[in-house]
VEXDREN-2710 file (C-alpha; in Angstrom, 1 decimal):
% VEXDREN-2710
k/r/px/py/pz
1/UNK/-27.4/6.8/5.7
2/UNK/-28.5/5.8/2.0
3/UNK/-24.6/7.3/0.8
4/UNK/-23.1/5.1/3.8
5/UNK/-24.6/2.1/2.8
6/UNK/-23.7/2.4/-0.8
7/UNK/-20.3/2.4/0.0
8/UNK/-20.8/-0.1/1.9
9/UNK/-22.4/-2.3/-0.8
10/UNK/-19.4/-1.2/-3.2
11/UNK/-16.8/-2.2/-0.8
12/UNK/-18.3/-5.9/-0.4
13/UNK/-19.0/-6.0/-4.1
14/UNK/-15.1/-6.0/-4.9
15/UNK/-14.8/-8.5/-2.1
16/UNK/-17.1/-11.6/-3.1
17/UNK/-17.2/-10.9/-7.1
18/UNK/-14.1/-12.2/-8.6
19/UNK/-14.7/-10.2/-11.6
20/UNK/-15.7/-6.6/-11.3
21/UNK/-16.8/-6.1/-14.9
22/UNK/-16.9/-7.9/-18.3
23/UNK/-17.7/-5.7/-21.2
24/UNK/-16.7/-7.6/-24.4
25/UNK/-14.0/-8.7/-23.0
26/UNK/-11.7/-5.0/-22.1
27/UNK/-12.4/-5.6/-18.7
28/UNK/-11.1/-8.0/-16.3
29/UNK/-10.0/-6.5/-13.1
30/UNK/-8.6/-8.7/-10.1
31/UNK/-9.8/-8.5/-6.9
32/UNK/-9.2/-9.9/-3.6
33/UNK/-9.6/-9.9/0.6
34/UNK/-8.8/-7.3/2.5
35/UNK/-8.1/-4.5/-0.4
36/UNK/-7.5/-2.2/2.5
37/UNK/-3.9/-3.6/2.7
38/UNK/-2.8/-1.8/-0.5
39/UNK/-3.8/1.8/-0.1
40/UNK/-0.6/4.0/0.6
41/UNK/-1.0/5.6/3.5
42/UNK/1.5/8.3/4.0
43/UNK/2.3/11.7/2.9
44/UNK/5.2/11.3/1.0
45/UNK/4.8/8.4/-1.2
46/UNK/1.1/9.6/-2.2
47/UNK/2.9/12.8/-3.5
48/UNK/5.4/10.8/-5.5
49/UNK/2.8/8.6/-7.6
50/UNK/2.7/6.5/-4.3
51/UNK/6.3/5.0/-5.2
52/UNK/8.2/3.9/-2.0
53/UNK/10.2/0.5/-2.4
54/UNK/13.5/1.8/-3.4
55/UNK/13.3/5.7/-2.0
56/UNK/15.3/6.5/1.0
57/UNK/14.5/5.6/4.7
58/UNK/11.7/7.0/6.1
59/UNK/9.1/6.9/8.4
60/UNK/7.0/4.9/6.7
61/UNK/9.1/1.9/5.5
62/UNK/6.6/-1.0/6.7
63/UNK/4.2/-0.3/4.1
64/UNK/6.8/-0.3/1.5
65/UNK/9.7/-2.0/2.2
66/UNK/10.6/-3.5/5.4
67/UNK/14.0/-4.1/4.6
68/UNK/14.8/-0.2/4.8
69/UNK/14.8/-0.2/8.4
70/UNK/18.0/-1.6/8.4
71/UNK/18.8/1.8/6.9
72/UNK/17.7/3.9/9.2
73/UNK/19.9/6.3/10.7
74/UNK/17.2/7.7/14.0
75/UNK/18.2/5.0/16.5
76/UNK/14.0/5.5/16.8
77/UNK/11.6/6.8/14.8
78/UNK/7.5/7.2/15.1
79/UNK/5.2/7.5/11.9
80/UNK/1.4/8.3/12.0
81/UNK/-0.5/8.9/8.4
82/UNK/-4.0/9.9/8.2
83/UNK/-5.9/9.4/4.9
84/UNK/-9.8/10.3/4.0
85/UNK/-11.1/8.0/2.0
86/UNK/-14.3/9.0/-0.6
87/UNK/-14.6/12.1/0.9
88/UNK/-16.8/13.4/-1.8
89/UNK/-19.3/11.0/-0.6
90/UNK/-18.7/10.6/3.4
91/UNK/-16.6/12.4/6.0
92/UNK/-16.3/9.4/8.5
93/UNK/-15.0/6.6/6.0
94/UNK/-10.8/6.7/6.4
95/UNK/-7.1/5.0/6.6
96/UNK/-5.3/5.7/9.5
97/UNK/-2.2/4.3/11.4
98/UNK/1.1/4.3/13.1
99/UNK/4.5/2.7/12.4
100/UNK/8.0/2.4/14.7
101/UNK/11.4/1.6/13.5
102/UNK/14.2/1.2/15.8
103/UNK/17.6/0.1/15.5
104/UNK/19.1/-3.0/17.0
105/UNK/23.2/-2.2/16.5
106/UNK/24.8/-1.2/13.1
107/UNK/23.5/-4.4/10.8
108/UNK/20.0/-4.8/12.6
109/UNK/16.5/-3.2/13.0
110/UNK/13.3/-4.0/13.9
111/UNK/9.7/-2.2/12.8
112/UNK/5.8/-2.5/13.6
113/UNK/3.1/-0.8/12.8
114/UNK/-0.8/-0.4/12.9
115/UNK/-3.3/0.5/9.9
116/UNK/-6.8/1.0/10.7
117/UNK/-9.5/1.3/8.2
118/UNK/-13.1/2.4/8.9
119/UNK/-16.3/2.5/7.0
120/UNK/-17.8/4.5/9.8
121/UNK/-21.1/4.3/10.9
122/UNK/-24.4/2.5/9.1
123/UNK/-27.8/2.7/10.3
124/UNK/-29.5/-0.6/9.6
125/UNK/-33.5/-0.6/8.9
126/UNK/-35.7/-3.8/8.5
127/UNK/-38.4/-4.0/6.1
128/UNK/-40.5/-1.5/7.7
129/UNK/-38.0/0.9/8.0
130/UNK/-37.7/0.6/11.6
131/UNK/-33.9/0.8/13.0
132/UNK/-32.3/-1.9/14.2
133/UNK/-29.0/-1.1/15.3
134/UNK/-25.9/0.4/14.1
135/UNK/-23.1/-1.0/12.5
136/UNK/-18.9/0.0/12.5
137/UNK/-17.7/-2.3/10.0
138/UNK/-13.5/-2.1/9.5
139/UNK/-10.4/-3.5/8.8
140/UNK/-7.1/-3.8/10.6
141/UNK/-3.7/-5.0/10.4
142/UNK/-0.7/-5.1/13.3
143/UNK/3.2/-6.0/12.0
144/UNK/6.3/-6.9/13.2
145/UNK/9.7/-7.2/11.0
146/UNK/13.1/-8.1/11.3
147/UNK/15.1/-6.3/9.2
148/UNK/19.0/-7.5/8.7
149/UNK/22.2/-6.1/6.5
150/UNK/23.5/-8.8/4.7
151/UNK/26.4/-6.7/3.3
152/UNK/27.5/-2.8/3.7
153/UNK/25.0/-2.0/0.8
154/UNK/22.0/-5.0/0.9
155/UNK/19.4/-5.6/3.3
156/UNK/16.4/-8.6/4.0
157/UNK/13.1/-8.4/6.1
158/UNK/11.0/-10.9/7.0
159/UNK/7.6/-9.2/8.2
160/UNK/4.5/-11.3/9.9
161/UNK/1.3/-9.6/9.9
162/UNK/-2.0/-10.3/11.5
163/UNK/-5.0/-9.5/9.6
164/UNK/-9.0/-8.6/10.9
165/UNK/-11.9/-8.2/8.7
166/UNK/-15.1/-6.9/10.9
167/UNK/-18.1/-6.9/8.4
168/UNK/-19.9/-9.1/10.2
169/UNK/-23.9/-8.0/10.5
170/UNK/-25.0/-8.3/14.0
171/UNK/-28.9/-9.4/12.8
172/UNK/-30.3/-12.2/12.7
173/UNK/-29.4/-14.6/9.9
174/UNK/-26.6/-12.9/8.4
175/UNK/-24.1/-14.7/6.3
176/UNK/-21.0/-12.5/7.5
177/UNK/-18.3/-13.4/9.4
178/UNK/-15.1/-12.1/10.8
179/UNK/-12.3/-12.4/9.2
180/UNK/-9.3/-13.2/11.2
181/UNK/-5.8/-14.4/9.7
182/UNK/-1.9/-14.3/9.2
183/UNK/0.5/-13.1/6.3
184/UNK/4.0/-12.9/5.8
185/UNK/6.0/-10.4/3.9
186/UNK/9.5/-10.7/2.5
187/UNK/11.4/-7.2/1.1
188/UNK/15.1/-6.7/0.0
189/UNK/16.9/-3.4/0.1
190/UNK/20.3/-2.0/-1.7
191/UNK/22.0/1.6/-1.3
192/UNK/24.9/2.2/-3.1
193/UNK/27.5/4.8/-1.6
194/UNK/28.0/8.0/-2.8
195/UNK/30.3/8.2/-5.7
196/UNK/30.7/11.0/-8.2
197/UNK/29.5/11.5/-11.4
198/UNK/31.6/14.5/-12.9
199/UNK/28.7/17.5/-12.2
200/UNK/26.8/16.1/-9.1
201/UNK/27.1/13.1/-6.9
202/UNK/24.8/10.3/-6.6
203/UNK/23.3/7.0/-4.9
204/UNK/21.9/4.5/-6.4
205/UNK/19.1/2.7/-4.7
206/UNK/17.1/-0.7/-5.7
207/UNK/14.2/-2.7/-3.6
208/UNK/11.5/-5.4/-3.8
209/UNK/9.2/-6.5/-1.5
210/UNK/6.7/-9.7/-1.8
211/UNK/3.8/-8.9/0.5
212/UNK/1.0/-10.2/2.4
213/UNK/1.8/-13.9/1.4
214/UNK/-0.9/-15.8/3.0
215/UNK/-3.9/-18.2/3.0
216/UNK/-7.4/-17.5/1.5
217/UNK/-10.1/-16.4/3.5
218/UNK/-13.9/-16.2/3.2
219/UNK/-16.2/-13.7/4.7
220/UNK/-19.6/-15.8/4.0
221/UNK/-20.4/-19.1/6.0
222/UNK/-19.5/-21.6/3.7
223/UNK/-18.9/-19.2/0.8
224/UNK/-16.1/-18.7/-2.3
225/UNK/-12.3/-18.5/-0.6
226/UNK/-10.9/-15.1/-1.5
227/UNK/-7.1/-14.2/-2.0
228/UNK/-5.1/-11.9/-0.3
229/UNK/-4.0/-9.2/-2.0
230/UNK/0.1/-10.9/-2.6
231/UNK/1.5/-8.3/-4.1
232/UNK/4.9/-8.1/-5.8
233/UNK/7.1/-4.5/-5.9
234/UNK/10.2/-3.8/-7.6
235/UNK/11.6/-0.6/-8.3
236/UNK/14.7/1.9/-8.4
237/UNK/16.4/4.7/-8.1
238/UNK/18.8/7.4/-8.1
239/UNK/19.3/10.6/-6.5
240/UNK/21.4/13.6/-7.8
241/UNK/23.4/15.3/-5.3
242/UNK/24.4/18.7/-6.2
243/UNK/25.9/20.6/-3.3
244/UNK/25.5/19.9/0.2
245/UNK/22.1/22.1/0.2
246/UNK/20.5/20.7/-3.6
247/UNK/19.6/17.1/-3.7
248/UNK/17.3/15.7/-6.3
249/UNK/16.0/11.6/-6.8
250/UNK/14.2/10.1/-9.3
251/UNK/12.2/6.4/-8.6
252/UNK/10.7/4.2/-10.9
253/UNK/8.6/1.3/-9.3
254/UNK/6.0/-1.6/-10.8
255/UNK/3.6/-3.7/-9.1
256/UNK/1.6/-7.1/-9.5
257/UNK/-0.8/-8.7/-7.9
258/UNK/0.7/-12.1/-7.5
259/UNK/-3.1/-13.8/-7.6
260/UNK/-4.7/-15.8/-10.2
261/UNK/-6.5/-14.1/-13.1
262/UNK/-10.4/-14.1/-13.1
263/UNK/-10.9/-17.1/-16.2
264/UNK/-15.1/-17.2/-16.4
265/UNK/-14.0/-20.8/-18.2
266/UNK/-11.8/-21.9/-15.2
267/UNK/-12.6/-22.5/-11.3
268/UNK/-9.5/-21.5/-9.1
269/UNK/-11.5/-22.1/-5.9
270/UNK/-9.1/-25.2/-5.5
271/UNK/-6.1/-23.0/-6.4
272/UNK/-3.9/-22.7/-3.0
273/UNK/-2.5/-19.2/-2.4
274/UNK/1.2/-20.4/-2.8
275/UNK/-0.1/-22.3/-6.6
276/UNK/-1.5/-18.9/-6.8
277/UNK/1.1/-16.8/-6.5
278/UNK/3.3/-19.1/-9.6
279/UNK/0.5/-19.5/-11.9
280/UNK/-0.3/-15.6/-11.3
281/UNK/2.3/-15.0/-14.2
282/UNK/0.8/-17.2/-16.7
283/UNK/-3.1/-17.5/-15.7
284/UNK/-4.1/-14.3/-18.3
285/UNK/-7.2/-16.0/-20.5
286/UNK/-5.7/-12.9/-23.0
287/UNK/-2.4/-14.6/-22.5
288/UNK/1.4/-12.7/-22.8
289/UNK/-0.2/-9.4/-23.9
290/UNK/-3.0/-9.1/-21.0
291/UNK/0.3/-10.6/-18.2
292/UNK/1.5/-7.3/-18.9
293/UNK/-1.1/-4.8/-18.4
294/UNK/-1.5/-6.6/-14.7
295/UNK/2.3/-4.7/-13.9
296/UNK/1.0/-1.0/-13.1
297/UNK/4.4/1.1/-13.4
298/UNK/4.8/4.4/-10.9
299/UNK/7.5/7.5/-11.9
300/UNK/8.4/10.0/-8.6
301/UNK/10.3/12.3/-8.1
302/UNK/11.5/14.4/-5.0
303/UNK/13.6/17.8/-4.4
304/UNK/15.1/18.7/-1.3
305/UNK/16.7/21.5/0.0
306/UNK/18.9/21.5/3.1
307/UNK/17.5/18.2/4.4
308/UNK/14.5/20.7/4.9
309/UNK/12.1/21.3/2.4
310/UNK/11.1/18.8/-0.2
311/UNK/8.6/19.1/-3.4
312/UNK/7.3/16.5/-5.1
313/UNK/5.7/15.0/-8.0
314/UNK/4.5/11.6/-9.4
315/UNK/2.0/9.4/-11.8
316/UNK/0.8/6.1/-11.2
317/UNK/-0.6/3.9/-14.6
318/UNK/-2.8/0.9/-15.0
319/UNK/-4.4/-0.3/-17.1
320/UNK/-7.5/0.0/-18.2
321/UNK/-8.2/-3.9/-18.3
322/UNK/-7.2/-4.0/-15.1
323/UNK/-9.1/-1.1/-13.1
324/UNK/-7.6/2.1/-14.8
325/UNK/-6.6/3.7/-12.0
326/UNK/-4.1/6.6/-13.5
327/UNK/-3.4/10.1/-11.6
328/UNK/-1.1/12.4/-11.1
329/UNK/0.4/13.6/-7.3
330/UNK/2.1/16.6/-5.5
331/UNK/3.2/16.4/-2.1
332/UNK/5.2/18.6/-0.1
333/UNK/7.4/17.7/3.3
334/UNK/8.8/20.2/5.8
335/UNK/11.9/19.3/8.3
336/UNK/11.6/21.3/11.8
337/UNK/13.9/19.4/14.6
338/UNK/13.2/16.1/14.8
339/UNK/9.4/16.6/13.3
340/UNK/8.3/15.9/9.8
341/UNK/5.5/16.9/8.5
342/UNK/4.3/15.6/4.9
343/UNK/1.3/16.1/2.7
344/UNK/0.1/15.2/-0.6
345/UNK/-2.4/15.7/-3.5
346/UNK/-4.1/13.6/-6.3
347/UNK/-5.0/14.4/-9.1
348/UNK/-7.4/11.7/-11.0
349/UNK/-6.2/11.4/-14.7
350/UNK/-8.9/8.6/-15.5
351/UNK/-12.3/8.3/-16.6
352/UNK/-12.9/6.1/-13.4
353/UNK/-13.5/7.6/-10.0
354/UNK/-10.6/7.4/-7.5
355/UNK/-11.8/7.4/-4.1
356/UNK/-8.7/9.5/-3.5
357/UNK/-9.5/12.1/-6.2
358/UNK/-8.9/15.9/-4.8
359/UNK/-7.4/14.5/-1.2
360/UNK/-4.8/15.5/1.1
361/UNK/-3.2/12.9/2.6
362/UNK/-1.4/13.8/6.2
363/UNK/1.7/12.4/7.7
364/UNK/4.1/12.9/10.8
365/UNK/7.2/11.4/11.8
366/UNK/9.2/12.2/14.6
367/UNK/12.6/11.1/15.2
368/UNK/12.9/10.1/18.5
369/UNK/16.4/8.6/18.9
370/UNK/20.3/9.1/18.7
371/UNK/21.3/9.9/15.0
372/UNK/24.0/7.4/14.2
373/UNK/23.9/7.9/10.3
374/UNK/25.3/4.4/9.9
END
């Protein structure tokens, strides 16, 4: 019970504390609402240093980069992910979900999906120690996107997502409240076409994606407004085609929180979350230098045999300003039919805990449709 509601306590501490830590100034991590929304979920990104904006279609393109659907060659395709989350601590705390792609004609697509995240169960006492009840508190999201070509090689989505935080404490005067709201992503997609390159072959592939743009929220009665977590993703890459059984790709991929910078000297409680997102790039009280250290910067990469077997590999960096979190992955994926199973494996590389540290991360997709291969 005591482990449960440690986690608990840690969870809501990132929430409501704007800074996590100040140690003569090394430290200055940004937080926001709803953190939930930027854990990877799936298989194969989490083997490849959890890079995924500018790999090739897959089941899991809602979390990434909407705009892939439009790329999809299964006319319809089903994804469901299963991720343990501080699993050295609890077994009932995790990220689940399930995500759909299907295609609309040659140039159109649509995709939704579901993420579900649990703290499981916590016994509440009063003063006495007497129980009191029970608590689930979780997190969930539901979204919808529109994905369209805009040319043989580029693609746009336009994703709207609905957001509910549950850590509401069914006693008596408690200050928490659910958390209900909307957000809006906005991702771009290019695939070259296969050319040569003397030895081998090779595409060329390049994505962003600006998610969960959307208002503040706060989870106390008349408390501090927290951010979303608006996040900006840009990466590329490039596979190396060999032969029709030997394909290689390499993706590189960087991330920012597009949400003011904790300033002790400033107040950004009247900061709107669209000012926010601007001033995000030039808030840093350490100025230019501590701008950068917000970008973390992913390397994955990914071979495949026969469309059938894949290996991977990846490392994810950030800073240690800005929460440290560095680890390497290996995943695996395995092609039988139309199923798809892939798993993964991370390695923590930093003298901070990763709640991820020494997990496998489970995910299925099925292919469910007509292969058009458009």
């Amino acid at each position: 019970m005591y482990t449960k509601i440690l986690v608990f306590t840690l969870f809501l501490f990132t929430i409501y504390n704007p800074i996590l830590a100040q140690e003569e100034d090394e430290i200055n991590a940004i937080t926001t609402a709803a953190p939930f929304l930027m854990i990877t979920p799936d298989g194969r990104a989490g083997g490849m240093g959890d890079v995924g904006v500018a790999t090739s279609p897959d089941f899991n393109n809602q979390h990434h980069n909407p705009a892939k659907a439009a790329f999809n060659q299964s006319s319809l395709s089903i994804g469901v992910n299963f991720t343990p989350w501080m699993n050295k601590l609890v077994n009932d705390v995790y990220l689940g979900g399930i995500s759909a792609t299907g295609l609309i004609d040659e140039k159109s697509a649509w995709s939704a999906s579901f993420k579900y995240f649990t703290l499981g169960e916590i016994n509440l006492t009063d003063y006495d120690g007497n129980e009191i009840g029970i608590e689930k508190p979780n997190e969930m999201a539901i979204d919808g996107t529109y994905a369209l070509k805009l040319s043989e090689g580029f693609a746009m989505g336009v994703t709207m997502r609905y957001i509910r935080s549950d850590f509401a404490l069914k006693v008596q005067d408690s200050e928490l409240k659910t958390v209900n709201t909307f957000s809006v992503d906005i991702s771009g997609f290019y695939e070259s076409m296969e050319d040569n390159y003397g030895d081998f072959n090779g595409v060329f592939r390049g994505g962003f994606n600006i998610s969960n743009i959307g208002p503040k929220v706060s989870y106390v009665d008349g408390g501090r407004e927290n951010f979303l977590p608006t996040n900006l993703k840009l990466g590329a890459g490039f596979d190396f085609i060999f032969d029709d059984f030997n394909k290689v790709n390499l993706t590189l991929e960087t991330n920012k929180l597009l949400v003011p910078t904790p300033n002790p000297d400033e107040d950004d409680s009247e900061i709107g979350f669209v000012e926010g997102m601007f001033s995000s790039f030039g808030d840093a009280p350490g100025g230019f230098s501590e701008e950068l250290k917000e970008f973390t910067w992913q390397v994955g990469t990914e071979y495949i045999y026969n469309e059938a077997f894949a290996l991977r590999a990846g490392y994810f960096h950030e800073s240690k300003m800005k929460g440290s979190r560095q680890f390497f992955t290996l995943g695996a994926g395995f092609k039988f039919k139309a199923t798809h199973i892939d798993v993964s494996y991370l390695f923590n590389a930093s003298d901070i805990n990763n709640p991820l540290e020494n997990t496998l991360r489970f995910s299925l997709g099925f292919n469910l449709g007509e292969n058009y291969g458009y």
